[in-house]
HTML snippet that shows the backbone in 3Dmol.js (N, CA, C, O; Angstrom):
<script src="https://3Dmol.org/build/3Dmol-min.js"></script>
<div id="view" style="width:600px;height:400px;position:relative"></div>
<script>
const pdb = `
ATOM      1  N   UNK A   1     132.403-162.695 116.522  1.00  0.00           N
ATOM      2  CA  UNK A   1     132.404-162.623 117.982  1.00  0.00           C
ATOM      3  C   UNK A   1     131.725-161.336 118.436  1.00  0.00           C
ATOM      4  O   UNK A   1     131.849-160.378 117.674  1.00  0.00           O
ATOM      5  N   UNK A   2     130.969-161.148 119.650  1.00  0.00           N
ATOM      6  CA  UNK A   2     130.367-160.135 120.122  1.00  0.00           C
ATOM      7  C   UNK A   2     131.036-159.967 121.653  1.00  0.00           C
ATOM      8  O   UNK A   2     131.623-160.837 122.297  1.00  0.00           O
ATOM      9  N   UNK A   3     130.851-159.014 121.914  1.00  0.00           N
ATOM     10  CA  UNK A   3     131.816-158.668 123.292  1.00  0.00           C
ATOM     11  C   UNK A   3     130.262-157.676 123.910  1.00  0.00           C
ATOM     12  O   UNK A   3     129.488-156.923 123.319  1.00  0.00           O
ATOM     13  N   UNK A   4     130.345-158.138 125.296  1.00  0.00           N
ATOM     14  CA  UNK A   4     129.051-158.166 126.125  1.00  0.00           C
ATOM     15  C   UNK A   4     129.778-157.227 127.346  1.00  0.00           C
ATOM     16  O   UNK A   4     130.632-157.852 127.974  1.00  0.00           O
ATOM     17  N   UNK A   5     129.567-155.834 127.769  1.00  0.00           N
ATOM     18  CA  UNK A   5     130.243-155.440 129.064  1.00  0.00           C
ATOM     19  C   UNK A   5     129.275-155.747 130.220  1.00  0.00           C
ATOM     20  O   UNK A   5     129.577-156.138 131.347  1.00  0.00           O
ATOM     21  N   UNK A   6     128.227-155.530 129.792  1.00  0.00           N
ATOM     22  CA  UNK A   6     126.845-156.014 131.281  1.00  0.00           C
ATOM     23  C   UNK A   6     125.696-156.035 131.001  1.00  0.00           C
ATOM     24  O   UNK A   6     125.251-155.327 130.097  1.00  0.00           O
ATOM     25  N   UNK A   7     124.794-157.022 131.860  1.00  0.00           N
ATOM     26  CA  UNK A   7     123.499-157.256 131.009  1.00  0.00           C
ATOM     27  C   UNK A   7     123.007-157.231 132.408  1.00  0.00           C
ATOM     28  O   UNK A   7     123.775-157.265 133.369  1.00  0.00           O
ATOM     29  N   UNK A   8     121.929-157.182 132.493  1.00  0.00           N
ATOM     30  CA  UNK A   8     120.512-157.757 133.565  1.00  0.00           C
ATOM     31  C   UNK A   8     120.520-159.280 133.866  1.00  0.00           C
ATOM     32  O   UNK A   8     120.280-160.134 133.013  1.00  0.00           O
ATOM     33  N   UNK A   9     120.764-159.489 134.926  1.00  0.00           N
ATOM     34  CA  UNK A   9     120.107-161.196 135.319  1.00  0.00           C
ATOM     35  C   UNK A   9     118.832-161.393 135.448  1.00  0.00           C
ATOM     36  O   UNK A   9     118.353-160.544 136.199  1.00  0.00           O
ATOM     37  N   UNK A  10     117.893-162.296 134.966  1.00  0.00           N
ATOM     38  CA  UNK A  10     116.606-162.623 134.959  1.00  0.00           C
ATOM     39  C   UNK A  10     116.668-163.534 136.582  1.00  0.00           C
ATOM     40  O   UNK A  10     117.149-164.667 136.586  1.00  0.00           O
ATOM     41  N   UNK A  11     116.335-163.138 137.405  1.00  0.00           N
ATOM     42  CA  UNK A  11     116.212-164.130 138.283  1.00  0.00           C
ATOM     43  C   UNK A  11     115.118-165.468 138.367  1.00  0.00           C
ATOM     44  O   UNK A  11     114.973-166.543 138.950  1.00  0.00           O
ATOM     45  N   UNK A  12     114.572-164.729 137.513  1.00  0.00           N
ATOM     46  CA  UNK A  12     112.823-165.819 136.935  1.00  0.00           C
ATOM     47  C   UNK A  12     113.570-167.181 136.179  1.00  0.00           C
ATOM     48  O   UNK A  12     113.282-168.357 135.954  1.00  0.00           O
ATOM     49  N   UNK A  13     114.652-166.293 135.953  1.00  0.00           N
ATOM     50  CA  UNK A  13     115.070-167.413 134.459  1.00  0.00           C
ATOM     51  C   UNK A  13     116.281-167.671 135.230  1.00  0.00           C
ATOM     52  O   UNK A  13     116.972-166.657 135.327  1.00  0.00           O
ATOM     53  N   UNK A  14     116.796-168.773 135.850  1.00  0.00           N
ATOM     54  CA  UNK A  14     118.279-168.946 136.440  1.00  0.00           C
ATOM     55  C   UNK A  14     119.451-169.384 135.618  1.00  0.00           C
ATOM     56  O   UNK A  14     120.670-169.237 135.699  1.00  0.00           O
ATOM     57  N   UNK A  15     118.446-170.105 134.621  1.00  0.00           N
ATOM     58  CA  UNK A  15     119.022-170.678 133.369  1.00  0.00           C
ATOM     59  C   UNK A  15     120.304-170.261 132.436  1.00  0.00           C
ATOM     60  O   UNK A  15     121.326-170.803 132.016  1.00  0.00           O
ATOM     61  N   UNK A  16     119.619-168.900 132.349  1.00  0.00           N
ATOM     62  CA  UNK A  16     119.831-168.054 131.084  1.00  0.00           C
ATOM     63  C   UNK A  16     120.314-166.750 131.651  1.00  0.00           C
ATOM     64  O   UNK A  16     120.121-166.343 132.796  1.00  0.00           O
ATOM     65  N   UNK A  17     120.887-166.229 130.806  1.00  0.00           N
ATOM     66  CA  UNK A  17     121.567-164.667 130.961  1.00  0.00           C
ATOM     67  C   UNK A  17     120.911-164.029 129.210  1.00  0.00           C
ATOM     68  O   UNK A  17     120.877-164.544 128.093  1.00  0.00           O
ATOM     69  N   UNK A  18     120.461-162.648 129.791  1.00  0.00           N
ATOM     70  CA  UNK A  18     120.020-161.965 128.658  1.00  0.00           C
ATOM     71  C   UNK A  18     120.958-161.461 128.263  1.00  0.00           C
ATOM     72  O   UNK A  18     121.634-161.073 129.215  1.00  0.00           O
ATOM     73  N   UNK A  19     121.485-161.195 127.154  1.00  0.00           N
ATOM     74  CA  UNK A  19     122.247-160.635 126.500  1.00  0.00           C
ATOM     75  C   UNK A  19     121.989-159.521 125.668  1.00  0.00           C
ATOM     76  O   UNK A  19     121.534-159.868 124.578  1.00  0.00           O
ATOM     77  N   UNK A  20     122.173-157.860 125.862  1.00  0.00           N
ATOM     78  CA  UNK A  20     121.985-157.257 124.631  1.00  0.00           C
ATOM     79  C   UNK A  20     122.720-156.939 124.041  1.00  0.00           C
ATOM     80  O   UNK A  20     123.562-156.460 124.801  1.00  0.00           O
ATOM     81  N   UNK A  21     123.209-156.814 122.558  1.00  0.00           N
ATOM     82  CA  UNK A  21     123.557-156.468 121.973  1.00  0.00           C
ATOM     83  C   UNK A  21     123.020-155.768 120.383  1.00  0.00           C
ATOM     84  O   UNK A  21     121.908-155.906 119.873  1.00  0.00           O
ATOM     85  N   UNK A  22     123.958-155.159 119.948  1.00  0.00           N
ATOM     86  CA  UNK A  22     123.341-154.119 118.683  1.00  0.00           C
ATOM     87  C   UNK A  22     121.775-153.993 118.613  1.00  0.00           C
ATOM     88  O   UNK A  22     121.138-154.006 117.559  1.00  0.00           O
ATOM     89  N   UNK A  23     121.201-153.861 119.960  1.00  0.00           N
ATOM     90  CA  UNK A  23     119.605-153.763 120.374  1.00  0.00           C
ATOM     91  C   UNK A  23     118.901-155.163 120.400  1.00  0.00           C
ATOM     92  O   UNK A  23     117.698-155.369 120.566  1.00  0.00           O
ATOM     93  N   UNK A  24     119.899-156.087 120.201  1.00  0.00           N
ATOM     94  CA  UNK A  24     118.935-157.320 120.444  1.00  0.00           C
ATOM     95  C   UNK A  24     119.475-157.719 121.449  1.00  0.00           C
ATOM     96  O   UNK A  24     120.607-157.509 121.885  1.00  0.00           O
ATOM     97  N   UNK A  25     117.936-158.818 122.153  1.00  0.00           N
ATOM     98  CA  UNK A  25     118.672-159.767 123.319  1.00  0.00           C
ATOM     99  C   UNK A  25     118.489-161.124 122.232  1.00  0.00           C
ATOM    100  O   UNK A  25     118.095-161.397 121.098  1.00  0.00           O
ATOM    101  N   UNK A  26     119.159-161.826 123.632  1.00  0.00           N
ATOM    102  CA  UNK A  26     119.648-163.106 122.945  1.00  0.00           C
ATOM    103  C   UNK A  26     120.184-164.254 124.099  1.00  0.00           C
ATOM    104  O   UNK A  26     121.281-163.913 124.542  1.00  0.00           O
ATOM    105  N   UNK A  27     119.679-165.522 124.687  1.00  0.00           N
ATOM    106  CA  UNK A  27     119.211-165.906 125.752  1.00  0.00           C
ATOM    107  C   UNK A  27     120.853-166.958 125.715  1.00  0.00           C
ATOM    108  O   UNK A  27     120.888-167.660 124.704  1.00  0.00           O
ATOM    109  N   UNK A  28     121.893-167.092 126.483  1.00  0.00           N
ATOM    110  CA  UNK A  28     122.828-167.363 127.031  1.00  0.00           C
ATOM    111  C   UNK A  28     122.609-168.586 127.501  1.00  0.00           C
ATOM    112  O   UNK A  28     121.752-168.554 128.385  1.00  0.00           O
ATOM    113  N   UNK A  29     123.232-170.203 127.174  1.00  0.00           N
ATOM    114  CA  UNK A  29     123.118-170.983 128.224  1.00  0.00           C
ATOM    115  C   UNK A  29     124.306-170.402 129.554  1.00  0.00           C
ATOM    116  O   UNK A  29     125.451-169.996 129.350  1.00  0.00           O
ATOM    117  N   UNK A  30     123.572-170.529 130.959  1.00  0.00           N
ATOM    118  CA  UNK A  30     124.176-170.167 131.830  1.00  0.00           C
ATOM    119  C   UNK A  30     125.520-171.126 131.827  1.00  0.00           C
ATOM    120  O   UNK A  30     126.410-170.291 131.992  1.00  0.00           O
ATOM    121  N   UNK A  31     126.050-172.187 131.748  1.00  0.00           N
ATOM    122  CA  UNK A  31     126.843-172.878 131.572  1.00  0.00           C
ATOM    123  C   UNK A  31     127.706-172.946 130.563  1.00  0.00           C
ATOM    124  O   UNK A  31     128.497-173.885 130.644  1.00  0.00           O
ATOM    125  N   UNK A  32     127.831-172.074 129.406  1.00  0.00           N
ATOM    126  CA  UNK A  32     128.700-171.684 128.089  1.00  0.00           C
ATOM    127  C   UNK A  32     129.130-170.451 128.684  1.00  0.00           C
ATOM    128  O   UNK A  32     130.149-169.962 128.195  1.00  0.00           O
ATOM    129  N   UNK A  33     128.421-169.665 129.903  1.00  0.00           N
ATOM    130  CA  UNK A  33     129.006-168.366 130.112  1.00  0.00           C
ATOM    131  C   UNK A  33     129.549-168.197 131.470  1.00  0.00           C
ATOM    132  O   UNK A  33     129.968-167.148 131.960  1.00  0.00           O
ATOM    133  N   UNK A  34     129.485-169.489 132.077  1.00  0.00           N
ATOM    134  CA  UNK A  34     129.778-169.195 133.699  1.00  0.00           C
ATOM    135  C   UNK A  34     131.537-168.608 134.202  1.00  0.00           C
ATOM    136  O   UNK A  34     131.997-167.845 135.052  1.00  0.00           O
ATOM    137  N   UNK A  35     131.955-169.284 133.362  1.00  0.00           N
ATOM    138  CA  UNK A  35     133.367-169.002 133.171  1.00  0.00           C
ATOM    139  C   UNK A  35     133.659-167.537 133.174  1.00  0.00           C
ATOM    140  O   UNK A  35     134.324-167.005 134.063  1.00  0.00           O
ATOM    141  N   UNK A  36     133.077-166.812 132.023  1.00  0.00           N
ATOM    142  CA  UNK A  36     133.163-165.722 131.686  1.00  0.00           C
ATOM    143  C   UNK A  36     132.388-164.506 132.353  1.00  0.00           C
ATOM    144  O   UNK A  36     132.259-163.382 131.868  1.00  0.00           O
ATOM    145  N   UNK A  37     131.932-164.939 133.491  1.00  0.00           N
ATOM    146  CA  UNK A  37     131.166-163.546 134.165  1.00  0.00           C
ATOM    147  C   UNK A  37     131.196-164.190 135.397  1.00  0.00           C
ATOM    148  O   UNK A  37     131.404-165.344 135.772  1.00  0.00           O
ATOM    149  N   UNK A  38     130.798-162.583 136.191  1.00  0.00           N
ATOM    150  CA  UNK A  38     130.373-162.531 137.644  1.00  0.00           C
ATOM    151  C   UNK A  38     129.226-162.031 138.231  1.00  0.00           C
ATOM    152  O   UNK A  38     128.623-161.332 137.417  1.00  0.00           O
ATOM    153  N   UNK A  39     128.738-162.088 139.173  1.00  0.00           N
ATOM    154  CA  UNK A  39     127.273-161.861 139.081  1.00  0.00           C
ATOM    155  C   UNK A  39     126.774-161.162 140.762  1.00  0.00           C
ATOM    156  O   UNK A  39     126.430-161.928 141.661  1.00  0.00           O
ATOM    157  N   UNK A  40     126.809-159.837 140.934  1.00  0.00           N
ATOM    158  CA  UNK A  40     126.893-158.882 141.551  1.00  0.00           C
ATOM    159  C   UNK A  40     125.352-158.453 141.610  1.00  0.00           C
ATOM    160  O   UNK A  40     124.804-158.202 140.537  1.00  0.00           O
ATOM    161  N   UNK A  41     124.334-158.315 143.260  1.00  0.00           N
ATOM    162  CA  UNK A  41     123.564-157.523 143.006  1.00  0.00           C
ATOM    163  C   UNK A  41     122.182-157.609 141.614  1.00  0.00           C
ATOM    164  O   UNK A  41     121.409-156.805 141.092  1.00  0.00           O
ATOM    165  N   UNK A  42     122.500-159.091 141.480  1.00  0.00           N
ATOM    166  CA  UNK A  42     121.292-158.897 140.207  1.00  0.00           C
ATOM    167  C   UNK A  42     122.060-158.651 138.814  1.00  0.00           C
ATOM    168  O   UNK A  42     121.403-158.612 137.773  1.00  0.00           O
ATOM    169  N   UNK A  43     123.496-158.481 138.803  1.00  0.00           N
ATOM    170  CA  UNK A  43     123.870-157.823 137.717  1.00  0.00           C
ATOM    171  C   UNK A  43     125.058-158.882 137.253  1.00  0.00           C
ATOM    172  O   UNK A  43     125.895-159.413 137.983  1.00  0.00           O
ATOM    173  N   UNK A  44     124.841-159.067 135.469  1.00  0.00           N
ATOM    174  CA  UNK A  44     126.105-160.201 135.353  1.00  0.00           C
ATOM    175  C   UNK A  44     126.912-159.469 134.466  1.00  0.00           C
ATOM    176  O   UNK A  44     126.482-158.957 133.432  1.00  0.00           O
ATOM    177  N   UNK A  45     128.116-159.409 134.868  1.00  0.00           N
ATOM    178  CA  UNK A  45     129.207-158.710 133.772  1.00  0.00           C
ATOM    179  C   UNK A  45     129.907-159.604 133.028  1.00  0.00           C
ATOM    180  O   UNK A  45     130.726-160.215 133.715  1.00  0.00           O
ATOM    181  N   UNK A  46     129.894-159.899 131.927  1.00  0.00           N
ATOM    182  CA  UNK A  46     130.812-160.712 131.051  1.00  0.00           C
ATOM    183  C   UNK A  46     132.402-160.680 130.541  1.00  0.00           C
ATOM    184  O   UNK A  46     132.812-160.604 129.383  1.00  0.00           O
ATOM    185  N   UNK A  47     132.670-160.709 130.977  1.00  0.00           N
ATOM    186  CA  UNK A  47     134.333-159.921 130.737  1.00  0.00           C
ATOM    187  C   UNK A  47     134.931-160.739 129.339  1.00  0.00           C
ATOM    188  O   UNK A  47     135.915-160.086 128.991  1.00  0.00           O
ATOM    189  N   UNK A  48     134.802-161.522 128.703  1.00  0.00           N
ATOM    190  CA  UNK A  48     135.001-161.939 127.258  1.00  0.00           C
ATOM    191  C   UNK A  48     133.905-162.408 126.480  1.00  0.00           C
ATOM    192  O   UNK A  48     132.754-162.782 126.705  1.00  0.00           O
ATOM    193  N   UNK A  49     134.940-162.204 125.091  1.00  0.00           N
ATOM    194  CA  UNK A  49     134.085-162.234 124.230  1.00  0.00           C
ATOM    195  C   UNK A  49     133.524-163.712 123.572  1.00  0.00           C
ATOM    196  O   UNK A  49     134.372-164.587 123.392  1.00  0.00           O
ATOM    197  N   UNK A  50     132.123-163.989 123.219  1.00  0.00           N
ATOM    198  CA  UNK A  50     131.344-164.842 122.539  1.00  0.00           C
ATOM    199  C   UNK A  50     131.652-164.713 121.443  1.00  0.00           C
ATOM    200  O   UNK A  50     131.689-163.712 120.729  1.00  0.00           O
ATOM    201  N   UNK A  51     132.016-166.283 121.166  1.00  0.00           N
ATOM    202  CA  UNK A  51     131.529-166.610 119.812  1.00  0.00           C
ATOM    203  C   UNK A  51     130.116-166.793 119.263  1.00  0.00           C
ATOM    204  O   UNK A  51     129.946-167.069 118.076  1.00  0.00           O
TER     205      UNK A  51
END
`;
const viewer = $3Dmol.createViewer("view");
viewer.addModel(pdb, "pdb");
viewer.setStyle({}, {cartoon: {color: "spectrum"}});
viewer.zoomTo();
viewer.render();
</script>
């Protein structure tokens, strides 16, 4: 499991949420994560953790 505190929203991409972690990104279906974040200003915070 990886635990995500905040990433960048692509607004290009509505799809997807970038994810970085341990220096990589890694492209989110928006619908496996909607549950789990909020989305402020351009900005999505994930508040639990991915499997």
């Amino acid at each position: 499991m990886l635990t995500v505190t905040e990433h960048r929203f692509d607004k290009n991409i509505e799809s997807n949420y970038y994810i970085q972690w341990s220096g990589l990104n890694a492209k989110v279906n928006q619908r496996l994560t909607k549950r789990f974040t909020t989305i402020s200003r351009g900005v999505c915070t994930i508040h639990s953790k991915i499997i």
